[in-house]
C-alpha positions, -999 to +999 in steps of 0.1 A: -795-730+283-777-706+265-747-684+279-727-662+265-692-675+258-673-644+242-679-603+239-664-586+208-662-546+207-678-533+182-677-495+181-687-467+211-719-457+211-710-421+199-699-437+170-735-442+160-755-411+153-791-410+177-814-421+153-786-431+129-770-460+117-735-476+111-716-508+095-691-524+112-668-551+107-675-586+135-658-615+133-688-646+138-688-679+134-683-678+097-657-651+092-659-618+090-691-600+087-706-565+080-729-555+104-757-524+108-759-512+145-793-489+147-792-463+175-821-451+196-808-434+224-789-458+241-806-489+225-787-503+199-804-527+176-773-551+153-781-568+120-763-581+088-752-557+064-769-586+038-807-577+021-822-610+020-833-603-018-800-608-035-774-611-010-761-577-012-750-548+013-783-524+024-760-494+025-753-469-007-715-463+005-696-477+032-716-473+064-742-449+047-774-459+048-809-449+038-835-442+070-865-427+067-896-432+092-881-462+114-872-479+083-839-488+070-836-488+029-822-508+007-797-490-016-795-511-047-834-529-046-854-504-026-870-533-004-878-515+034-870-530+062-886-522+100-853-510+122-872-528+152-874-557+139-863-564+104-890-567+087-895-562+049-923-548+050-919-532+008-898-542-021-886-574-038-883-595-003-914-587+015-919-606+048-886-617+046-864-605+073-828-594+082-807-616+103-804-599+138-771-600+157-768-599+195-754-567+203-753-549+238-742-517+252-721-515+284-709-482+293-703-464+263-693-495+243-713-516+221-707-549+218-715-583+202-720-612+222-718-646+210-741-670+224-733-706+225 
């Protein structure tokens, strides 16, 4: 069974306009990574900051990002990605999907969890 073993800080939910996004920096398993965090109210929704089509960031300047209609935009490729689930659902990488991240809000903190 799975359990968490560690809980990194990410950012305060403030940080991340309603209905906005943000990138920030997590250290996983493999080093440092960029991350989206996805806000609806007080759910928070985590992914890589990778598009699946050629490996590069989603957002058109640090932690800027394109979101229109509960999707999330690709800035360099145009592929279109569902913010509930990751989903390309237009573009280059269609049916492909972002990797999702555990992330959590306690408080006012959000925070990624490592599960082991």
């Amino acid at each position: 069974m799975d359990t968490v073993s560690h809980v990194q800080p990410l950012c305060e939910l403030d940080d991340i306009p309603d209905g906005g996004a943000t990138a920030v920096d997590a250290l996983l398993p493999d080093g440092t990574e960029s991350l989206i965090l996805l806000r609806r109210g007080a759910e928070v929704r985590g992914y890589l900051n990778v598009c699946p089509h050629a490996g590069r960031r989603l957002d058109y300047a640090p932690g800027k990002f394109l979101l229109k209609n509960d999707t999330l935009i690709c800035a360099v490729h145009g592929a279109t990605f569902n913010q509930a689930d990751g989903l390309c659902i237009a573009g280059p990488c269609r049916g492909e999907h972002l990797r999702a991240v555990a992330v959590r809000v306690e408080g006012d903190a959000v925070q990624l969890a490592t599960i082991e």
